[in-house]
N, C-alpha and C positions, 0 to 999 in steps of 0.2 A: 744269356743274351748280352750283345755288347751294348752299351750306351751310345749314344746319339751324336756325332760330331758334326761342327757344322762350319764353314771359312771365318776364320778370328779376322775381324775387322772393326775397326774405330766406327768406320760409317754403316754399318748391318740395320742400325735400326733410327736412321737420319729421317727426318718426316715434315712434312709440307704443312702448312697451315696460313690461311687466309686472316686476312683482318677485319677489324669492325667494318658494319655496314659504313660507319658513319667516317672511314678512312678511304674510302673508294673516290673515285674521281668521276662526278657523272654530269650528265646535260651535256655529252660528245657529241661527234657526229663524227666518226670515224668511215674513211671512203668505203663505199658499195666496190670500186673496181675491184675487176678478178684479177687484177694483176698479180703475180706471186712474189710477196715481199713481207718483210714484218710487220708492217703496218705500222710500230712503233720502234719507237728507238730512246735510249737512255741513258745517261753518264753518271745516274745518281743524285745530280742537281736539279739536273730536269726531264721532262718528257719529252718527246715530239710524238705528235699524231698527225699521220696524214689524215688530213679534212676531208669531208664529201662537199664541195665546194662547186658553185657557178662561176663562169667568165672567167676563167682560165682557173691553174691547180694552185692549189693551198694547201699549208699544216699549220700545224698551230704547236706553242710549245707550252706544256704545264710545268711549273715549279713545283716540285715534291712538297714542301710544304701546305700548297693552298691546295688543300685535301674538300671533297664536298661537291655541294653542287653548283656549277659554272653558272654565268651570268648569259640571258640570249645575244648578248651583245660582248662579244669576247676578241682580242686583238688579233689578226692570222699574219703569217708571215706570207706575204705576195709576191709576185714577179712574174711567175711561170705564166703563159700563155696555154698552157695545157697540163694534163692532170699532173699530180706528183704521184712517183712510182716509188722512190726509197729517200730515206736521210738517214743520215749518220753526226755521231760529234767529233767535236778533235779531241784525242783522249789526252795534251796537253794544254787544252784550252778548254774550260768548263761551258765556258759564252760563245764558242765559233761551233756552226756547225755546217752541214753542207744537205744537197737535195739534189736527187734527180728525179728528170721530168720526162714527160711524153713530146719536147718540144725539140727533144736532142740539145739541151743545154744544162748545166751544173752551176747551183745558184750557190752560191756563197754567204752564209749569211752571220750576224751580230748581233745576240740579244743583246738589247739595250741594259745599260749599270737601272735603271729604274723599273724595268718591266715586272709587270704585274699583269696575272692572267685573269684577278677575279675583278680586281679595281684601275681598270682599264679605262671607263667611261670618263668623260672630262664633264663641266657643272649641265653644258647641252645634254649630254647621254652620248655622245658622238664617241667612236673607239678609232684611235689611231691605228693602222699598221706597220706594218713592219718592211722594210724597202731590203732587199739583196745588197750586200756591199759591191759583189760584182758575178759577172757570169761568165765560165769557162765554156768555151767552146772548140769544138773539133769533131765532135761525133755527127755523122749523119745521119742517125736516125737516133729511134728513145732512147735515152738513159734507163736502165731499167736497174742496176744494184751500183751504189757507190761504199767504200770502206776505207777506213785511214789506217796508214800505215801504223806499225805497233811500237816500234822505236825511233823513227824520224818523222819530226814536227813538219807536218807543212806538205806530206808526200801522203797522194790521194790516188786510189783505182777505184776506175769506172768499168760498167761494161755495158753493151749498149747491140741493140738489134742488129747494127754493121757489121757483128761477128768479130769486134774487137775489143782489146779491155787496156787501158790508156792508163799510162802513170804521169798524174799529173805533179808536177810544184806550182802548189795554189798559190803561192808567195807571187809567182811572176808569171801566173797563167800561162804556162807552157806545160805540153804532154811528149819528153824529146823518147817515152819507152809507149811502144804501140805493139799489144800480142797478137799474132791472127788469128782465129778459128774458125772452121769449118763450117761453124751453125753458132748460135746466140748462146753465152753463156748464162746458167740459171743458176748457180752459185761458186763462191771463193772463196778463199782463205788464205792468211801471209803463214807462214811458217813463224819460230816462236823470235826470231831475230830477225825475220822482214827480208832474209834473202832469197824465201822463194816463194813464189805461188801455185796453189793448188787451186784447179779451176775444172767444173763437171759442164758439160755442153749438153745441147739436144741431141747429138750424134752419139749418147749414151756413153763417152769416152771420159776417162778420169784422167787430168795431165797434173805434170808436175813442172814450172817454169821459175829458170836462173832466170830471174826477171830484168839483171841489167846488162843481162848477154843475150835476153830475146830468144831466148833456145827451153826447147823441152829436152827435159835431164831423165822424163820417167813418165811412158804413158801406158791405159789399159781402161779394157771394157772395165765399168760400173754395173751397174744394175739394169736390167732387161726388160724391164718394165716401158712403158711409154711416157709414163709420166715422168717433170720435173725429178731433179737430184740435188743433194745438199750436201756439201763438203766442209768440215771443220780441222784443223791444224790440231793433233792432241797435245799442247802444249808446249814443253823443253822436250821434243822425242821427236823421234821418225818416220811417227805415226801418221794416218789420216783414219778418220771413221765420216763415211756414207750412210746419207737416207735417201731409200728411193723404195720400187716395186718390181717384183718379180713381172713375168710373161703372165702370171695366174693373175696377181693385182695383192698379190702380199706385201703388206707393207714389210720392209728390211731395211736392217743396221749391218755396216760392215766395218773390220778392220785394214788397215791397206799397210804398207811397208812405202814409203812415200816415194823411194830410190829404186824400188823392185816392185812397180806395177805390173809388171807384164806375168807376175808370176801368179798373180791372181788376190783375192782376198785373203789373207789370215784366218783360219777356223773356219772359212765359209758364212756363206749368210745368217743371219737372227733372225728369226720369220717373227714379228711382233703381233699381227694380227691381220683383217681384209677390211681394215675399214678405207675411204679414200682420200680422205686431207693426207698432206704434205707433212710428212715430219719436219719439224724446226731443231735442227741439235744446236747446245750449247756447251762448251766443254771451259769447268772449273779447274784449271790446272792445280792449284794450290792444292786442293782434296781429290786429284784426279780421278772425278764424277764429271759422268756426261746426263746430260740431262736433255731428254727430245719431248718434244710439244706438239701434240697434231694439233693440223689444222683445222675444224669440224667437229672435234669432240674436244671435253673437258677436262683429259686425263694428260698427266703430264710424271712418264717415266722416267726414273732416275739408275744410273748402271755405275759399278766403280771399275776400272781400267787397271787392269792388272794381270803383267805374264801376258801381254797380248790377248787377251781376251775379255768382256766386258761380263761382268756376277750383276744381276738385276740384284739392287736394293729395295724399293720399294715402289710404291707411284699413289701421288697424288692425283685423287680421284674428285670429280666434281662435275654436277648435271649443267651447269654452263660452260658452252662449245667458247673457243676460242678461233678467234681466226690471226689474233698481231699477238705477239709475244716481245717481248727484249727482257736482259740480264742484266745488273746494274754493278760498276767495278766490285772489287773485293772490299776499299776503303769506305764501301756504304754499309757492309755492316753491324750487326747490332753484337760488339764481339762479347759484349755484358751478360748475354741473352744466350751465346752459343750459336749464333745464327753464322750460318757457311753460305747462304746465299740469297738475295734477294731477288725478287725478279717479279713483271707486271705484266698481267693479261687484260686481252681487251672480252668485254662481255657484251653479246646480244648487239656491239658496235654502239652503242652507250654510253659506257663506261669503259671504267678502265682501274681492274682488281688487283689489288696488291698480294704476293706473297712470299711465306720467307719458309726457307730450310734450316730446320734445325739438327742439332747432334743433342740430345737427349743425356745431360749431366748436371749435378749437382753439386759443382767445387765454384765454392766463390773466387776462384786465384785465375788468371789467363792462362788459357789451352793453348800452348804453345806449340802441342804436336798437330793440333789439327789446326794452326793458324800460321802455317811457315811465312816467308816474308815473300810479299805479292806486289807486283809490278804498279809502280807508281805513278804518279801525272807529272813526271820528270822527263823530259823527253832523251836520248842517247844521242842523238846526233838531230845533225841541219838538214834542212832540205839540198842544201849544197853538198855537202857532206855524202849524202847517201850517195847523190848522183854520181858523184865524181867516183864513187868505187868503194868507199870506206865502210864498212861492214863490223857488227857489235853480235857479242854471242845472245844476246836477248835486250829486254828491258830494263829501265834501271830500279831498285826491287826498295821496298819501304819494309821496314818492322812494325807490324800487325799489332804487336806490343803496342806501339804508343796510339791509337786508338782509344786501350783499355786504358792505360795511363792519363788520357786526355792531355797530352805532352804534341808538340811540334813533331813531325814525322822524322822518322830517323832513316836516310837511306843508306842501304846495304850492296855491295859487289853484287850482281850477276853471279851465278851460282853456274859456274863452266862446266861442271862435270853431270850431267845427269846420268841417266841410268843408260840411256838407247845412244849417246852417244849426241856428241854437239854438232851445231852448225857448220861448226869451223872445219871438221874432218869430213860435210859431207858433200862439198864438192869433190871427192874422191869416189864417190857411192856411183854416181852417173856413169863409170867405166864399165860398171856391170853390166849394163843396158847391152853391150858392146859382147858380150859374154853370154848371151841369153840364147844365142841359136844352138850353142856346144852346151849346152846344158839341156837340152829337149832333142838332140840328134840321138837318132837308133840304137848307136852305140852305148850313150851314156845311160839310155833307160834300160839298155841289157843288163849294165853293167850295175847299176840299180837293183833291178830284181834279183842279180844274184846274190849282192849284197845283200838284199833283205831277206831272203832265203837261207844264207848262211848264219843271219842273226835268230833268225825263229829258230832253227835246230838248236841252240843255245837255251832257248828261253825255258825248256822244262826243267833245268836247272834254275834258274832265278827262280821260276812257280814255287818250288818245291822251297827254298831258301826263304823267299815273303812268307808260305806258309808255315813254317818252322817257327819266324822268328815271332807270330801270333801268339798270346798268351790266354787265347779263349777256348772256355770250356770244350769238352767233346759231345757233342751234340748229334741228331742223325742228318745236321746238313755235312757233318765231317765224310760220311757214308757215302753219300752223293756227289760230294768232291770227286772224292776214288775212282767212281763205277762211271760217272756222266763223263763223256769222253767232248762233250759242246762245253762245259765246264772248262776243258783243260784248253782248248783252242784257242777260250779268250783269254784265256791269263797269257797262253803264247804271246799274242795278236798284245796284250796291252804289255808284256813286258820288252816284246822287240819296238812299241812305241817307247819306253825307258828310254832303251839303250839307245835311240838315233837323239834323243833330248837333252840325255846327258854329252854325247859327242856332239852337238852344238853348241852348249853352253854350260860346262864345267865346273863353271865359277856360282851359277845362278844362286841369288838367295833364297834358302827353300824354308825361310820360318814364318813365312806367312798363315798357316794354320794351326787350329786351336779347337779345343775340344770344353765343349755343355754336357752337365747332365740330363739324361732322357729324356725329360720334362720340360728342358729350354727350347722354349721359342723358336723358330725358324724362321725370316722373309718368304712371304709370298712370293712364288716364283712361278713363272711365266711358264707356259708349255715347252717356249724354246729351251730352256735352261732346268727341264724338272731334272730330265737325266743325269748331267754333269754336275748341278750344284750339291745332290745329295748324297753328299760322299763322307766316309769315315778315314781312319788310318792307324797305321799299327807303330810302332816303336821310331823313329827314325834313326836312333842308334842302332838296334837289330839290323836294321834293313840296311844300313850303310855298311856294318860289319859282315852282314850275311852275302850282300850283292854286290859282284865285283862288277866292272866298266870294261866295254873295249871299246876305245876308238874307232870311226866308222870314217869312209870315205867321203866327201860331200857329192857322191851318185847316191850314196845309200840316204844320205839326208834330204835328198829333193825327189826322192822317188815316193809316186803315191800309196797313199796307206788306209786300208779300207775303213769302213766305218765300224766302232765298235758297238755290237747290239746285247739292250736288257731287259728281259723279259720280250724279245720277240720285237722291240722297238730302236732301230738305230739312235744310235745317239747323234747332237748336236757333230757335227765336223769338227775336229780337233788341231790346232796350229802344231807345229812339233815345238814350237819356241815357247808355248801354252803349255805344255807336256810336262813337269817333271815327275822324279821318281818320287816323291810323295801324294801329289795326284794321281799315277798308275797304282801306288799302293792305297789309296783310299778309296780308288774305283773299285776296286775286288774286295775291298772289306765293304762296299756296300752291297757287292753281290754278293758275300757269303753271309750280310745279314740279313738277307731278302729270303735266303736258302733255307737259312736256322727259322725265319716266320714260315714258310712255305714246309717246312717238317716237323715243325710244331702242330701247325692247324692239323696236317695229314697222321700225325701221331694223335692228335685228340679225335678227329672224327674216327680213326682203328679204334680207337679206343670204346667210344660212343658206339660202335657197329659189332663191336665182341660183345658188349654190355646185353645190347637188342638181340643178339643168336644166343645171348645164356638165357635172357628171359625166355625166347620162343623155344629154345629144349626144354628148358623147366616145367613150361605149359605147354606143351607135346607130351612129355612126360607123365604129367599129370593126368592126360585123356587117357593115355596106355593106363596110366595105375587103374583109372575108374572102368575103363571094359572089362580090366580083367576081374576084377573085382564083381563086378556084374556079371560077369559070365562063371565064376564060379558058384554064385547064387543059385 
């Protein structure tokens, strides 16, 4: 029997944990509205909560320090003439932050150099407030999500029940970029350089917006469901990952191609579960983990992003529901500790619980691989600057190092080359859009399936080669290899998925997995993911030397390709960009170690059933001896 292989990963055994009671933030009063928003918001320095407030909307801000429980007399920030639906900070300004309202205006506000959330009262008991520096105006109806820009200071999007989402320059209260949409936007995201926006509507459609040319570069159905969608930027990539509900009410995770929506989702949907709060994702580029928070229950799932596909890691489980969430920069954590993320939930509307994600190690020296260098509170450009056309391939990035050092921040270049390709070459991607109808015309899918047809005749050769270059015992699942002719169909089926993975991407790095002994541990894995995460693999030298490559047509790469099933159960949808030849070879060594248990158990119950017919002749036998024996009496 072969040993137990499971995905080598830094992050496999990352895990959540809560802090003292007596670190909580409580005596809130966090708003009752349904409105769908975070409820909370954070820079690390501070909090914002929207308030449940009379006589027009209110939030109020806590300073991470004054931990405990609030005084009934607490300072709120005023203005609004009606409730508050969202705030945000400036992520180069720790003191400014901004609000949107039900009144259709965008309050700009200041915390004070003295504010104090606990000792607020003056010798009366009297609490002063807090006044709006100023308010932007232009939307005619709610503000309902406002977000700052990621690399230019001072550049704000709003979106608002008008069916529009406004960039504003806060500096000089003007909105000169106006997007339109169809129906009200429910959520957004900038791209990792701020050149574009990705925005999900109630018309269930996912866009993609050159935000200072006012044009969609990439649109497509999202999720099917009726309810609310949330859309996050996967960092320095191409990517986008959705939460929403299927037509059933399944809650789902998707991966997107930001420039190729129309071609659909990556791997297909993640079916998470039926509960019905609102997933909240947030995605940590630096340890590329995404992390979604429902809204309703306690539990807050963590996934690592990789090969275009998401490996559930763990999830932080807990019998208090959350309904606000936020994520707090990278520069708040505790990098002494190993901590990768910090992040605050709102409890019971109460409080408001802190918690932090650790990576699980025991070197006193700074983790350097899991702390690469993370985008700073440096801003890259002006508000003037962005406007006028000037464009930066990201943020501008700090060493994580001095943190641990307790040294002055050290900032570092922009890191231009990721893996899916930068900013800067994807205004080039949008021509594809352009190219979408000749790639689903009649022809190209004939021409597809023939492709794919000429690759499967191929594939009993590769079967035959993976299986060679195995070094495992001969067993009676070797037997049933032979004779089961469903056996040989999927090794077809998964090694002409090879061959279109390798002609996409040639170059891929395939060392991302690693092999435990039998005995090692595994993450709990989700229903979605039981199939695909538990996978083995055989040599990759073997297999590189034994499996040759041909080049395939890109009809043959965009043509659909069935689902592969085990044990009677389809598996998860597979991306081909997700696909490679080490994953199709560790899907089949995990069929054929499912084979070797399923011929083992059937070779011990033969076993167990000859055992039971020796006894019942022996005592058969037996009666025959005594008749006869009695009858010759």
């Amino acid at each position: 029997m072969s040993g137990k292989f499971v995905r080598a990963s830094k992050y496999r055994h990352v895990f959540g944990q809560s802090t003292k009671k007596e670190l909580f933030y409580e005596n809130l009063k966090v708003t009752i509205n349904a409105w769908d928003s975070n409820l909370i918001k954070t820079n690390g320095k501070f909090i914002s909560v929207t308030w449940n407030s009379s006589g027009g909307g209110a939030f109020a801000v806590v300073p991470v320090e004054e931990v405990g429980k609030a005084p009934d007399q607490i300072p709120l920030f005023r203005g609004h003439t009606a409730q508050v639906l969202d705030t945000d900070f400036d992520p180069f300004d720790e003191r400014m932050l901004v609000s949107g309202s039900d009144d259709g205006r965008i309050g700009v506000w200041e915390i004070p150099a003295t504010y104090s959330f606990h000792n607020a009262q003056d010798e009366d008991g009297n609490v002063e407030h807090v006044a709006p520096v100023k308010f932007l105006t232009g939307h005619q109806r709610k503000v309902g999500h406002v977000l700052y820009h990621p690399t230019a200071q001072g550049v704000l999007a709003s979106s608002s029940l008008d069916h529009t989402v406004r960039l504003w320059n806060v500096e000089q209260g003007t909105n000169p970029i106006v997007l339109t949409h169809p129906d009200m936007v429910t959520s957004m995201s900038f791209s990792y350089g701020g050149t574009y926006l990705a925005t999900v509507c109630r018309d269930k459609m996912l866009r993609v917006w050159d935000i200072r040319k006012g044009e969609v570069v990439s649109e497509g159905m999202g999720h099917s469901g009726p309810k609310n969608q949330r859309v996050v930027w996967l960092g320095n990539s191409d990517r986008l990952a959705t939460t929403g509900f299927s037509k059933l009410s399944d809650r789902q995770i998707a991966v997107w191609d930001a420039f190729n929506l129309e071609k659909g989702q990556l791997g297909g949907f993640y079916n998470v579960d039926q509960s019905s709060g609102i997933l909240m994702p947030f995605y940590d580029d630096s340890n590329k983990i995404l992390y979604v928070a429902g809204k309703g229950d306690g539990n807050i799932r963590y996934y690592e992003f990789q090969d275009d596909e998401l490996y559930e890691l763990s999830e932080f489980q807990s019998t208090e529901p959350q309904r606000g969430f936020a994520v707090a920069p990278k520069r708040s954590v505790n990098v002494k500790e190993n901590e990768v993320l910090r992040a605050y939930k709102t409890v019971r509307d109460q409080c408001i619980e802190p918690i932090s994600f650790f990576v699980p190690r025991k070197a006193e020296v700074f983790q350097d691989d899991i702390y690469p260098d993370a985008p700073s509170g440096k801003p890259a450009l002006t508000a003037e600057e962005w406007f006028a056309g000037k464009s930066v391939d990201g943020p501008i990035l700090f060493s994580v190092q001095s943190l641990y050092d307790g040294s002055d921040p050290v900032f570092c270049p922009t890191d231009n080359s990721p893996a899916r390709g930068t900013e800067a070459s994807s205004p080039k991607r949008p021509a594809q859009k352009n190219s979408s109808p000749a790639r689903s015309s009649p022809v190209r899918r004939e021409q597809a399936a023939a492709s794919d047809a000429a690759t499967t005749k191929t594939a009993p050769t590769k079967a035959s080669a993976v299986k060679a270059a195995s070094p495992r015992p001969s067993t009676d699942a070797d037997k049933l290899l032979q004779t089961d002719d469903t056996v040989n169909q999927m090794l077809q089926k998964a090694c002409s998925f090879d061959e279109v993975n390798r002609a996409e991407n040639p170059a891929r790095d395939t060392s991302g997995w690693d092999s435990d002994d039998e005995k090692s541990a595994s993450p709990k894995l989700s229903p979605m993911r039981k199939a695909s995460n538990s996978r083995t693999r055989l040599s990759p030298q073997a297999v590189a030397h034994e499996t040759p490559h041909r080049d395939l047509s890109p009809m043959a790469r965009e043509s659909p390709r069935p689902r592969l099933q085990v044990d009677g159960h389809p598996t998860t949808p597979l991306s081909a960009k997700s696909m490679d030849l080490r994953q199709s070879v560790e899907k089949l060594s995990a069929l054929v170690q499912q084979l070797d248990t399923v011929a083992t158990k059937l070779a011990a119950a033969a076993d167990e059933k000859d055992q039971r017919i020796k006894k019942l002749e022996e005592r058969i036998q037996q009666l025959i001896d005594s008749q006869s024996s009695q009858r010759s009496r």
